[in-house]
C-alpha positions as MATLAB code, in Angstrom:
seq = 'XXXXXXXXXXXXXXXXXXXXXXXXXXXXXXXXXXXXXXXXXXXXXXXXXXXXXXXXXXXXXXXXXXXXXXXXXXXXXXXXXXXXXXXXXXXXXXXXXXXXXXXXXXXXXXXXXXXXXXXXXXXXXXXXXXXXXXXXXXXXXXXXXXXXXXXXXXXXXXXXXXXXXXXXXXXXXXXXXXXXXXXXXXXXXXXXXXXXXXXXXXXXXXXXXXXXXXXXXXXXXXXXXXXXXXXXXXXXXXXXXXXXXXXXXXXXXXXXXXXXXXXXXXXXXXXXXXXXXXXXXXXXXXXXXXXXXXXXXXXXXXXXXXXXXXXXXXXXXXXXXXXXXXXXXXXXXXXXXXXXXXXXXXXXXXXXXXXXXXXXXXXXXXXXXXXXXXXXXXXXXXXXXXXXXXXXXXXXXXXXXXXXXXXXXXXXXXXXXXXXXXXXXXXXXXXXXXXXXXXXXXXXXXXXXXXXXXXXXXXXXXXXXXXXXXXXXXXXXXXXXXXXXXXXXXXXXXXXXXXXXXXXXXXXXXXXXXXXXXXXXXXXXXXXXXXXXXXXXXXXXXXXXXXXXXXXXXXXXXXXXXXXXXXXXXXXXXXXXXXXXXXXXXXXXXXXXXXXXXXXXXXXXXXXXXXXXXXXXXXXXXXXXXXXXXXXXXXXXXXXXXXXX';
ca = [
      -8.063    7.940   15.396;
      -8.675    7.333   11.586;
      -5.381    6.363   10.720;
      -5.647    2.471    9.292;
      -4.734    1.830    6.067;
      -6.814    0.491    3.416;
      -6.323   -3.980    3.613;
      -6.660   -5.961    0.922;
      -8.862   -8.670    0.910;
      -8.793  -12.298   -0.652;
     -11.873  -14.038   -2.482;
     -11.402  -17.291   -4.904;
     -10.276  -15.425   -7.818;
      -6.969  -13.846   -6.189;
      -6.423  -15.838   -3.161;
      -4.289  -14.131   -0.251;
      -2.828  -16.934    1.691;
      -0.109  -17.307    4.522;
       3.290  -17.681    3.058;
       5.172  -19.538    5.593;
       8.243  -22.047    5.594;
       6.844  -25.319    3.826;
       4.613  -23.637    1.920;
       5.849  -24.924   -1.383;
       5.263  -28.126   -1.624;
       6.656  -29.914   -4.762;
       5.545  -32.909   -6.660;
       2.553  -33.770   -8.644;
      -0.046  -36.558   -7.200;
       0.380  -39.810   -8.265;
      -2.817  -40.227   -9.815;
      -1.843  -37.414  -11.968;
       1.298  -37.879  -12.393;
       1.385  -40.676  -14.959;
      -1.206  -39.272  -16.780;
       1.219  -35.551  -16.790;
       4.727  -36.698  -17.171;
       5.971  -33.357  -18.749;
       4.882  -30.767  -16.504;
       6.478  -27.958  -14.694;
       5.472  -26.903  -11.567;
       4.287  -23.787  -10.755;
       5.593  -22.697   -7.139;
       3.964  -21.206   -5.041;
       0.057  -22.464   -5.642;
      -0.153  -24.379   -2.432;
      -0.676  -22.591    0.588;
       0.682  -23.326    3.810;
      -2.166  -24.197    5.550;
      -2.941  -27.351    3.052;
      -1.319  -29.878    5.531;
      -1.597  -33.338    5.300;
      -3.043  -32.952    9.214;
      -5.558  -30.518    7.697;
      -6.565  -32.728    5.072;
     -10.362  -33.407    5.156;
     -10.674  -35.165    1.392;
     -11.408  -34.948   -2.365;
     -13.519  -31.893   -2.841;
     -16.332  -32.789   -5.270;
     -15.873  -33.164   -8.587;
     -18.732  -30.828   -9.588;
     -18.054  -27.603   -7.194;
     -16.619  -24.627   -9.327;
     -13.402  -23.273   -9.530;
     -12.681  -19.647  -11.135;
      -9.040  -18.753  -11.571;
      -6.389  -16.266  -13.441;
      -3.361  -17.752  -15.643;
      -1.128  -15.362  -15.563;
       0.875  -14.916  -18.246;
       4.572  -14.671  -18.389;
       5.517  -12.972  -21.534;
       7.928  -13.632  -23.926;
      10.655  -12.403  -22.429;
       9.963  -12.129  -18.502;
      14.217  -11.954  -17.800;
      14.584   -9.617  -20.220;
      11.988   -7.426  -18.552;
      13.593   -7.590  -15.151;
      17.091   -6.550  -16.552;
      15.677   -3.731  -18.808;
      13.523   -2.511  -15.646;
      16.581   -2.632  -13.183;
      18.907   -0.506  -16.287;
      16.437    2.046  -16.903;
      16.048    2.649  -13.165;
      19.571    2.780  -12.402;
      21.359    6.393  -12.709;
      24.632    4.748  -13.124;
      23.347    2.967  -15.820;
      23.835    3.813  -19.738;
      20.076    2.969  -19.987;
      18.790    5.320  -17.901;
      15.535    6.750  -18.290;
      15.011    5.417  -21.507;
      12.027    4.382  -21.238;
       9.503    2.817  -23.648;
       5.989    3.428  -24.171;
       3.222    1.422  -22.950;
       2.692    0.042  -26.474;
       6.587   -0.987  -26.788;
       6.526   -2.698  -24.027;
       3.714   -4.781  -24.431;
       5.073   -5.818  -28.044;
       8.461   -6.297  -26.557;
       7.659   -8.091  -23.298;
       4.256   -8.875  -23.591;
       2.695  -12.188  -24.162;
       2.020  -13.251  -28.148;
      -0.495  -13.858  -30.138;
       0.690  -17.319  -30.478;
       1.052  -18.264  -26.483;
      -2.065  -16.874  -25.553;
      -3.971  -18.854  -28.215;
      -2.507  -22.136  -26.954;
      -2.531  -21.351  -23.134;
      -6.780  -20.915  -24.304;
      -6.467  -23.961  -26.011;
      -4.618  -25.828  -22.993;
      -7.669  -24.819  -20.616;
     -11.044  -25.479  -22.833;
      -9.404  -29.210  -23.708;
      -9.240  -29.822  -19.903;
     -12.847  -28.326  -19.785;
     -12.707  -25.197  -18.304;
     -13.878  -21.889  -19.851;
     -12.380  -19.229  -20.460;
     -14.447  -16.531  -19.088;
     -11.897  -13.386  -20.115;
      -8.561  -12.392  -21.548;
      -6.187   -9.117  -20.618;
      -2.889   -8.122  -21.446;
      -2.036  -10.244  -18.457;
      -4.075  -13.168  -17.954;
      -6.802  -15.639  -19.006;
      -9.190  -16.062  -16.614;
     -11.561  -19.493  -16.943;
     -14.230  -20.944  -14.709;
     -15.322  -24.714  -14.985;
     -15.618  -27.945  -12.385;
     -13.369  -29.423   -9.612;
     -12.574  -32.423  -12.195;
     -11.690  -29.836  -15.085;
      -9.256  -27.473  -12.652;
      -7.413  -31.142  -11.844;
      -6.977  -31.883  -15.147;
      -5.648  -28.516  -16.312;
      -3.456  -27.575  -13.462;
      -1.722  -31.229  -12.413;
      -3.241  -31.528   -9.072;
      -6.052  -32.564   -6.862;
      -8.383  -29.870   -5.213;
      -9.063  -31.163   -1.455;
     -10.934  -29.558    1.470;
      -8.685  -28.367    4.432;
      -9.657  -26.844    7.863;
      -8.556  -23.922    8.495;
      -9.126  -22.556   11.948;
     -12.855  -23.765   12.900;
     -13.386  -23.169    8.710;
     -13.152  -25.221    6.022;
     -11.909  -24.791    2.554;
     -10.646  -25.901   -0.685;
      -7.169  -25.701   -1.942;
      -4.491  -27.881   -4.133;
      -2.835  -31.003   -2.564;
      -0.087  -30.200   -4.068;
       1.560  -27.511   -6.263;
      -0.067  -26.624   -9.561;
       1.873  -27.385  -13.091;
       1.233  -27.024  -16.182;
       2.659  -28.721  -19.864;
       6.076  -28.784  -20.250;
       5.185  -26.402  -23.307;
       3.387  -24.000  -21.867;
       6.305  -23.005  -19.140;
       7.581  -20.134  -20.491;
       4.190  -18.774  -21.187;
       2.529  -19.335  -17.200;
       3.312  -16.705  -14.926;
       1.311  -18.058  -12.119;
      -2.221  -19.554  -11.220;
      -4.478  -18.116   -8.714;
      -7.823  -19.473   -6.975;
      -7.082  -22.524   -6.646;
      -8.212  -22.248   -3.659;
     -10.888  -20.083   -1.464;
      -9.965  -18.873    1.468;
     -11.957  -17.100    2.418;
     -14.828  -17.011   -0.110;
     -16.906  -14.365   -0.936;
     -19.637  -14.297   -2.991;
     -18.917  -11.973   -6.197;
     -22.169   -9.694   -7.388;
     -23.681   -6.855   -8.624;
     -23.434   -4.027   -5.730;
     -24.370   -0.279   -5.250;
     -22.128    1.851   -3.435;
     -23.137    2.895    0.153;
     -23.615    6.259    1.476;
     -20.752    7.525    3.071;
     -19.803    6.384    6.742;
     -20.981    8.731    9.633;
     -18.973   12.067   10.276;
     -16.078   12.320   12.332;
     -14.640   15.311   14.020;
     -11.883   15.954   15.988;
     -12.936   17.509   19.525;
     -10.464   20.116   20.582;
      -8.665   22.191   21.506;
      -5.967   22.389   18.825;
      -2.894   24.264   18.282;
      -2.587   25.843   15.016;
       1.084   24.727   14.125;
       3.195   22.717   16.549;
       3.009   23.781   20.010;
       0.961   26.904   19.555;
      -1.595   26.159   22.214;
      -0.226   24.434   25.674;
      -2.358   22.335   27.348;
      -1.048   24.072   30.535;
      -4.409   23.100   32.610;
      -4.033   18.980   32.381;
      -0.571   17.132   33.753;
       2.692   17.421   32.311;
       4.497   14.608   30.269;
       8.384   14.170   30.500;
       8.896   16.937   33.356;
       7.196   19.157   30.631;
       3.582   20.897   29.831;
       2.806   19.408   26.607;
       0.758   21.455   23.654;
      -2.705   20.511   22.278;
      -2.266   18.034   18.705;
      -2.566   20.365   15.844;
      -6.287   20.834   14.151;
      -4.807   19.461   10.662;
      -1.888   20.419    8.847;
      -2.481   22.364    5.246;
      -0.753   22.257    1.881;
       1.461   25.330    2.685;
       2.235   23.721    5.647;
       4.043   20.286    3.968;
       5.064   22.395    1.396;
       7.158   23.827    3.464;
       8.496   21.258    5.495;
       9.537   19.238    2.486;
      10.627   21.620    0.562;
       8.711   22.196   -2.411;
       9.575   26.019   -3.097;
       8.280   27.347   -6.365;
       7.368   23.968   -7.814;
       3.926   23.150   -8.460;
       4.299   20.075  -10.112;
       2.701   21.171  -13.691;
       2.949   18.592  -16.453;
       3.243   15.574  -13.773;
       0.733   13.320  -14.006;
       0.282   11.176  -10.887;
      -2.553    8.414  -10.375;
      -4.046    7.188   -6.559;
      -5.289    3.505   -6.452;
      -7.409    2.484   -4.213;
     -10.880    0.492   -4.519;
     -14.781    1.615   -4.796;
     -15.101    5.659   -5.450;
     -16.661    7.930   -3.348;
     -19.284    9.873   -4.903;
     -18.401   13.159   -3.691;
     -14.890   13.089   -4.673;
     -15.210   16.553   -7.131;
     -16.973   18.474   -4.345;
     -14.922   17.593   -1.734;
     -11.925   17.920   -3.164;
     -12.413   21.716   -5.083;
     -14.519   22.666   -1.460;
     -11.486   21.447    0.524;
      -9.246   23.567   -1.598;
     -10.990   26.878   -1.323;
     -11.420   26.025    2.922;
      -7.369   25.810    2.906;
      -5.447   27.812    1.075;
      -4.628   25.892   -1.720;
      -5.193   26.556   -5.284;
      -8.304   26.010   -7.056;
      -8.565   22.141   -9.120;
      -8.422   23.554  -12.837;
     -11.260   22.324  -14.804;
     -10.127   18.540  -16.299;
      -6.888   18.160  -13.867;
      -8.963   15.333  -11.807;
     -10.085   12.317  -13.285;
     -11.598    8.798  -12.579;
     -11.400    5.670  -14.007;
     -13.520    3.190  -12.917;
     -14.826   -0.198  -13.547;
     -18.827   -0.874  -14.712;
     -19.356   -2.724  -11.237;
     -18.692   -3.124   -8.250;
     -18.620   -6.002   -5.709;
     -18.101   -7.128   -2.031;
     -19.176   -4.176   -0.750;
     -20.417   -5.394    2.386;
     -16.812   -7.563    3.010;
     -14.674   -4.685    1.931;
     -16.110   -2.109    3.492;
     -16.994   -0.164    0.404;
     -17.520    3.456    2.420;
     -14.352    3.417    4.083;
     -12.815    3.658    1.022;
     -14.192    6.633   -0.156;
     -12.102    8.406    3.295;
      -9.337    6.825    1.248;
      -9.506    8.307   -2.143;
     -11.001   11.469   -0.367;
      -6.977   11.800    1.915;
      -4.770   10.694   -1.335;
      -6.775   13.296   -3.675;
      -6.159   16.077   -1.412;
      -2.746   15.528   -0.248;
      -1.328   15.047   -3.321;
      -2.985   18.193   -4.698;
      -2.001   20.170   -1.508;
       1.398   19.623   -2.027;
       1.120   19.134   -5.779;
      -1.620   21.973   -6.644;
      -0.205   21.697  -10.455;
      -0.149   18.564  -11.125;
      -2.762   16.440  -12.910;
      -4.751   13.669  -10.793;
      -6.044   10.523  -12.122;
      -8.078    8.228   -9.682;
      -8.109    4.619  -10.809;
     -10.808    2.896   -8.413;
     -10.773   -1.046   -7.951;
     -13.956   -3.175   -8.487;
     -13.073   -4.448   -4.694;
     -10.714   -4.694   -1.723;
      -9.239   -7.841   -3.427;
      -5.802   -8.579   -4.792;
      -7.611   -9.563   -8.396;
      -9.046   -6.477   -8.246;
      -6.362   -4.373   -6.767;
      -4.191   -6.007   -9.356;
      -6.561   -4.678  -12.532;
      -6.231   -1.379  -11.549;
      -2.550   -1.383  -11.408;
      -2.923   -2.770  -14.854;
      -5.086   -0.340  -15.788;
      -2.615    2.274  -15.284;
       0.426    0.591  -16.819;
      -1.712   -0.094  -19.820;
      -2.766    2.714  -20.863;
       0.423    4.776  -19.047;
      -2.269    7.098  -17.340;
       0.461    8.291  -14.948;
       3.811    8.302  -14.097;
       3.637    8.687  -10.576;
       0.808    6.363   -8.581;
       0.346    6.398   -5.276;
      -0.854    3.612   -3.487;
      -2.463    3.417    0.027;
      -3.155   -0.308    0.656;
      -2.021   -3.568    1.775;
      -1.348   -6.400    4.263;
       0.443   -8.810    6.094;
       3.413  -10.110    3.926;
       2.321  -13.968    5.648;
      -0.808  -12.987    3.632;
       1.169  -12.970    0.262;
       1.695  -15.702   -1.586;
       4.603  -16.405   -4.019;
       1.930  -16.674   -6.857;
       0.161  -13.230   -6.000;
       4.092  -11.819   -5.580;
       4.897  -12.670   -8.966;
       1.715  -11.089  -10.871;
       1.987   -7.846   -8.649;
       5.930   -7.771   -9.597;
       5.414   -8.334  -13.172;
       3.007   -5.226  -12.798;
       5.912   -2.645  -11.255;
       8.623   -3.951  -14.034;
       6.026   -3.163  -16.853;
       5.753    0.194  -14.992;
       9.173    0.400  -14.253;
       9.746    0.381  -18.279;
       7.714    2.869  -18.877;
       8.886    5.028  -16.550;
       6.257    4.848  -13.903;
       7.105    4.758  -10.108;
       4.526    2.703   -7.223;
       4.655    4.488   -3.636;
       3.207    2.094   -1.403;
       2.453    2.863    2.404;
       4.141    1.102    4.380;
       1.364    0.367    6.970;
      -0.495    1.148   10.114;
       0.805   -1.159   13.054;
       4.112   -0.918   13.449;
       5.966   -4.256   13.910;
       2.722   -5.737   13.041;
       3.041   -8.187   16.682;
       0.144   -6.412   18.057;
      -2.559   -6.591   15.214;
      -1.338  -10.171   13.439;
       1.533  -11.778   16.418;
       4.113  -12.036   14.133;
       7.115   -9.742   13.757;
       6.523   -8.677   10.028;
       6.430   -6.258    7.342;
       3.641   -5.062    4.207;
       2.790   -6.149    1.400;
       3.275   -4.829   -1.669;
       5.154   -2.641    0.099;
       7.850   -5.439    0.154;
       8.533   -5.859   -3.499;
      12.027   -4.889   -4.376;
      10.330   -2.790   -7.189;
       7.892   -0.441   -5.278;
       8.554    2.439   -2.784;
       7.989    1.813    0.334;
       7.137    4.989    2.278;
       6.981    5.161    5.983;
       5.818    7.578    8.351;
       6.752   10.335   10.960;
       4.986   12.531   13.835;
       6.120   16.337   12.216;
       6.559   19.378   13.987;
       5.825   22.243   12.217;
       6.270   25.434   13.831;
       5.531   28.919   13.639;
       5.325   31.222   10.370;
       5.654   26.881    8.340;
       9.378   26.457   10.099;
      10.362   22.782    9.711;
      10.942   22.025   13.687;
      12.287   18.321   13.498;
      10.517   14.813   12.767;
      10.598   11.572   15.089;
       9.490    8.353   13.737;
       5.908    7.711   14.214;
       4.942    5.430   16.822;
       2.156    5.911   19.628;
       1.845    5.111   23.091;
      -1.693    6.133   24.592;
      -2.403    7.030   28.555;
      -5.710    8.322   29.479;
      -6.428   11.148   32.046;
      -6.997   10.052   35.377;
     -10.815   10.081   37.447;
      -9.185   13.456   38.972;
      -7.458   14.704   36.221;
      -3.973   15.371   37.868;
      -2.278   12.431   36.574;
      -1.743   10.473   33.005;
      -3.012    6.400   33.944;
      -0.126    3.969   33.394;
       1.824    6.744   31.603;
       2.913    6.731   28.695;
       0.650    3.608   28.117;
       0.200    1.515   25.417;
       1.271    0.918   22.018;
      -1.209    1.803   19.258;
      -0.029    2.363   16.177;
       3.056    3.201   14.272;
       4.521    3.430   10.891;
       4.953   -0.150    9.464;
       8.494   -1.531    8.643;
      11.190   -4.493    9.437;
      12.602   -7.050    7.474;
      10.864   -8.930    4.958;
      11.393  -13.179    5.170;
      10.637  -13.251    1.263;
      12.097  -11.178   -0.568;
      15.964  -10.840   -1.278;
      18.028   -7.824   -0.512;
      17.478   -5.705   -3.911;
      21.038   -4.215   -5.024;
      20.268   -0.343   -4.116;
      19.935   -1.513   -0.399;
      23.393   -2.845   -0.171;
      25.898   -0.959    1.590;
      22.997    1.503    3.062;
      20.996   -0.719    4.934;
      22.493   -1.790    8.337;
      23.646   -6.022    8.194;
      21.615   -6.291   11.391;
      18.462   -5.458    9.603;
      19.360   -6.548    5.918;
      20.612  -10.062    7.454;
      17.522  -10.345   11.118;
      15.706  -12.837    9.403;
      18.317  -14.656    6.792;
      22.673  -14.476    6.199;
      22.114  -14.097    2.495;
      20.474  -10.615    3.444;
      16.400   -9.381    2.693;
      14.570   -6.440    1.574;
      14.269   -4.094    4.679;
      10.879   -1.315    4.198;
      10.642    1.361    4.112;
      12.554    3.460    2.107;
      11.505    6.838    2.470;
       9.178    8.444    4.766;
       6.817   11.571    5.040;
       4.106   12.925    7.883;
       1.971   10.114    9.382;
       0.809   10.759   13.243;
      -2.553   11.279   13.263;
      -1.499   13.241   16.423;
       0.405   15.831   13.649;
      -1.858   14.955   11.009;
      -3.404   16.591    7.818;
      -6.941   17.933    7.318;
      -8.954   16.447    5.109;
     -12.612   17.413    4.329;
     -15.144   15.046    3.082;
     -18.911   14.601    2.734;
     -20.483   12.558    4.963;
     -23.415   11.012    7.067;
     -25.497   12.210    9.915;
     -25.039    9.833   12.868;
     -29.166    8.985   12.009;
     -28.224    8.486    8.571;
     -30.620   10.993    7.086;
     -28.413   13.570    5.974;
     -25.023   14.234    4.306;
     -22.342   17.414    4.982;
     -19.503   18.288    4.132;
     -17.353   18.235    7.086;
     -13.611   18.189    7.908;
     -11.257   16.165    9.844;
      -7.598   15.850   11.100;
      -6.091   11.908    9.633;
      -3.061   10.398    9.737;
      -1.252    6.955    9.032;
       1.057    5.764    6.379;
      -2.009    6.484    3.826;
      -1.067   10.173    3.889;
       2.644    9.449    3.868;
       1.844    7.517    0.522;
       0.101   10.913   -1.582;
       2.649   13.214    0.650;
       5.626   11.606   -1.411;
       4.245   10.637   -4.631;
       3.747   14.754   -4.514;
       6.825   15.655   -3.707;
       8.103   13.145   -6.289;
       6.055   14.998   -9.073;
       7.292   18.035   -7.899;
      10.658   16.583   -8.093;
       9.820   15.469  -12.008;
       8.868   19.200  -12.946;
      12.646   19.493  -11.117;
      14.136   17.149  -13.740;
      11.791   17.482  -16.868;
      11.513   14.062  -17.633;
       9.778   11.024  -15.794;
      11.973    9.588  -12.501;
      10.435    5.717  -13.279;
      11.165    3.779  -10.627;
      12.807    5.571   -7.966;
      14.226    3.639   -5.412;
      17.768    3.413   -6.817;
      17.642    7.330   -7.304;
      16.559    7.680   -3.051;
      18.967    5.345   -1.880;
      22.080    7.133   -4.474;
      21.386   10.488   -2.844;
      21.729    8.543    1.012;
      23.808   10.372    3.712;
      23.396   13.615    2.049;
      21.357   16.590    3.157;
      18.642   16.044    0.755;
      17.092   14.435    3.614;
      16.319   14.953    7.172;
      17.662   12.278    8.674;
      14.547   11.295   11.518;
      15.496   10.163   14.961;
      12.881    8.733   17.670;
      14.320   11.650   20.010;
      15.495   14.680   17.820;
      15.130   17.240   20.744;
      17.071   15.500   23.782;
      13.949   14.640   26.069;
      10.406   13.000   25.566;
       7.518   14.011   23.451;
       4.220   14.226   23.875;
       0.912   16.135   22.586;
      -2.650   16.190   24.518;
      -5.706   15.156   22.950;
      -9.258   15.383   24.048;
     -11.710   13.126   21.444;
     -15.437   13.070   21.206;
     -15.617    9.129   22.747;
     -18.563    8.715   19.889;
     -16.398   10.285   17.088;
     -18.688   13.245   16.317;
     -20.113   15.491   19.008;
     -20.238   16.112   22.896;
     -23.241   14.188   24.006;
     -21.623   11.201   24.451;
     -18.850   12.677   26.686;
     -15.293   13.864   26.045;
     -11.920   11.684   26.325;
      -8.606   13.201   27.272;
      -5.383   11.500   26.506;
      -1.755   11.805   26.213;
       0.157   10.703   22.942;
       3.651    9.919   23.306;
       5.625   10.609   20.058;
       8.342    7.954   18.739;
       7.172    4.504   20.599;
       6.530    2.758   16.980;
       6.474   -1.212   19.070;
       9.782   -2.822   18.717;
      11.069   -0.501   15.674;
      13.351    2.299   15.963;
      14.380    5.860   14.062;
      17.930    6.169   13.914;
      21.047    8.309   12.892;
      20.970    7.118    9.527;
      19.268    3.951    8.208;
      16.446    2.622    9.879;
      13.114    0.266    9.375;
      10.658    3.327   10.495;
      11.623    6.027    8.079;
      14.097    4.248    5.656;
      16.754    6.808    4.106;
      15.018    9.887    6.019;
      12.036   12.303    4.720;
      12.827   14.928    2.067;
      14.730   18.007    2.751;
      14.713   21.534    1.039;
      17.265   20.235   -1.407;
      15.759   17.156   -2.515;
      13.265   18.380   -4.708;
      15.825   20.080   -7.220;
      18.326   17.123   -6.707;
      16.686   15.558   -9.362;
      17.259   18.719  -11.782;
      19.539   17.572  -14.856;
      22.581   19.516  -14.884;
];
């Protein structure tokens, strides 16, 4: 199916841990404690699974420990406020943005705290190994990490593994509070080793088998059984440009003079040909000479663990969405040394830095019980920079739905939780003849196979398999711009004091009413690489699909959107949006799909399925607000709501 988004992994230097109720646990050893009296703890640092139960000992004294101080700034309130004014249109402040280099001198860390946060580590022992805009890192001994951070380093099992981690939460001098952010990796769950790495070749070619209809419900797959009293069309080969362009609304805008950045990790190496060959396949207009660029680190690692290749499928769908929908605007790929949250993290930095866009989509993530407090807090810090500057995260909102099936736990994304990113979720679209918008339902599959004598669909409509990812989060606290939209029994499901609720927007996700994409890649022997092209879905094409339509809404209003989320949730209950429903046509809906059963050709047999539309697990679409497709997908007025009048 080809529709899972990117996941983040953890490694020592950015640890991604379970955050789960006790997982704070305060109080500095005892052994430490006298010889610390003024410290402040830094929350967070301990993961969940470091249980007393768990406990397995004192890890030794000479094992190594790499880690990231992040820094907090001088003025880490004062960052938050000015981030929530500028993004506010009721606000005074709005959209007055400052520039990458004003923000770093006005919220930045100093000269001053930096020095003696270096000067704090290397008298404990530990090295410091590198210095950014917004951390230190430092390497050094078990014995020198205790002394710095306030707290002993222990093994712990974890499932049949074991690992190290602090006993207790991490502090630091009294005097150095307002200058610590956070600390990550502390611990290393799990641990993977960090070195030089060449890039695979790309992964072997997929194709979609046929047959297709050409728009929605151009070809009826009036030969296999019907589905909801009904003969059901063929899935659609791909959607194009002109095709979303239409549905959403773009009209005559291009998006020129919007610069919008992708994030993702790795690069694939056949990003320029792809991209300019997929262009002149579709329809859209040719990649001017200088509108794409990369920026990418001088290595790259975990490979193997991260599954560098599928990556490249990533970069490859964000690329040519957003310039599908986009064709005008300017494209700047930012690639990740890795799949990890360290890594992941950098690249986000790289773009706030240096204010390479103003738009960035972002098609990556995980399990919010796989987000620490500590990792939370340096990804946050991140969006407000951006938010200051006027630049806007779209994350995707995921994959699997309620997330039960893949993980067992009713839960939403990160970082599409943050109060300070866009979470976008996804839809099955129907696009009909001569590009007519038809209707949306909330994406959500359920999967029944054809039967041994093909007149009946097997345990119709079958089972769940994947869905746009949303719900309530159990971390973060209801952000302002949700109140009074977002429904009490979602706001409040998992606390009385109300939490965030993803997504907030939505765009095309199905697979089943996916895009095209066309990307180089390997022979099933390996020997040889094509250029091939492919229908793909998921939240990862929802992502680019809106962080286009935002740019196109920037040309709209002539001057960077920032942050956008209290903007979307202002313009709520109008008809800027289609509001998406699970049944928007009064009965069932289906599409037929026949699939190559080895992904790429015939000789290993055809599978025939039906693919119910708007089963996304326990979540629903609904008249109005709902935790599939948040305030609704954009409408043919939303792009040139934004225009200043």
């Amino acid at each position: 199916m080809r529709s899972n988004r990117a996941k983040v992994r953890a490694v020592s230097m950015a640890a991604t841990l379970p955050m789960l109720a006790g997982a704070l646990a305060l109080g500095i050893p005892a052994a430490h404690a006298a010889d610390h009296p003024l410290r402040d703890l830094l929350a967070g640092t301990r993961p969940a699974w470091a249980t007393a139960k768990a406990d397995k000992g004192a890890t030794s004294d000479g094992a190594r420990v790499s880690a990231r101080v992040y820094l907090a700034g001088k003025d880490a309130a004062g960052l938050a406020a000015y981030a929530r004014a500028v993004s506010d249109p009721d606000s005074a402040s709005y959209g007055t943005y400052l520039t990458a280099k004003q923000a770093q001198a006005r919220f930045g860390a100093t000269k001053a705290q930096v020095a003696a946060v270096k000067s704090w580590l290397t008298a404990a022992g530990l090295k410091v190994t590198g210095v950014t805009r917004h951390y230190v890192s430092v390497s050094g001994d078990v014995a020198a990490a205790e002394k710095a951070f306030g707290t002993q380093l222990h093994n712990f099992a974890k499932g049949s593994k074991t690992y190290r981690a602090p006993a207790s939460a991490a502090s630091v001098p009294q005097g150095l509070a307002d200058a610590v952010l956070t600390v990550t990796g502390l611990d290393n769950a799990p641990h993977m080793a960090t070195h030089d790495d060449q890039l695979p070749p790309p992964d072997t070619v997929f194709r979609n088998a046929g047959p297709f209809s050409s728009y929605y419900g151009s070809k009826t797959a009036s030969t296999l059984p019907s589905a909801y009293g009904k003969k059901i069309p063929y899935a659609v080969k791909g959607y194009t440009g002109k095709q979303l362009r239409a549905a959403y609304g773009a009209g005559r805008r291009t998006g020129k003079g919007v610069r919008v950045a992708i994030t993702d990790a790795y690069a694939s190496p056949t990003i320029a040909y792809d991209a300019g060959t997929y262009a002149k396949r579709n329809g859209d207009v040719a990649w001017k000479t200088g509108q794409l660029h990369q920026v990418l680190p001088k290595k790259y690692t975990d490979t193997k663990d991260c599954s560098a290749s599928g990556w490249y499928g990533e970069e490859t769908l964000d690329v040519e969405a957003v310039h599908a929908v986009a064709p005008a605007a300017d494209v700047t790929y930012v690639g990740a040394a890795s799949c990890t949250d360290g890594d992941l993290l950098d690249a986000l930095g790289k773009v706030v830095d240096n204010h390479l866009a103003d738009i960035v989509s972002n098609s990556w993530g995980e399990v919010e019980a796989a987000q620490t407090p500590d990792l939370a807090a340096a990804y946050d810090q991140v969006f407000q920079l951006g938010a200051v500057e006027g630049i806007g995260f779209y994350f995707s909102s995921g994959d699997d739905g309620d997330e039960v099936a893949s993980s067992g736990t009713k839960q939403v994304d990160s970082p599409a939780n943050s109060a300070w990113v866009t979470a976008v979720g996804g839809t099955s679209l129907a696009v009909g003849k001569n590009d007519t918008y038809l209707w949306e339902t909330g994406w959500g599959t359920d999967k029944a196979v054809l039967s041994a004598d093909g007149k009946s669909w097997t345990g119709f409509p079958g089972a769940f398999t994947s869905g746009a990812g949303g719900g309530t989060s159990r971390t973060v606290a209801e952000p302002s711009y949700q109140q009074g939209v977002v429904p009490d029994a979602l706001a409040k499901a998992n606390s009385a004091a109300g939490n965030r609720v993803v997504p907030d927007i939505a765009a095309i996700a199905d697979p089943n009413t996916g895009f095209l994409v066309g990307q180089t890649q390997s022979s099933p022997d390996g020997k040889k690489q094509a250029y091939d092209e492919y229908r793909i879905g998921g939240t990862s094409l929802a992502a680019p699909a809106i962080a286009a339509v935002q740019a196109l809404a920037q040309e709209a209003r002539g001057k960077a959107i920032g942050f956008a989320n209290p903007a979307i949730y202002a313009k709520y209950g109008s008809k800027v949006y289609h509001d998406v429903t699970d049944n928007p046509t009064g009965s069932g809906l289906a599409v037929a799909r026949v699939d190559f059963v080895n992904g790429y050709d015939a000789t290993g047999g055809l599978s025939t399925s039906v693919r119910s539309l708007g089963k996304d697990s326990s979540l629903a679409a609904v008249k109005g607000y709902d935790d599939v497709t948040g305030v609704g997908t954009p409408a043919s007025g939303y792009v040139e709501s934004y225009r200043r009048r």
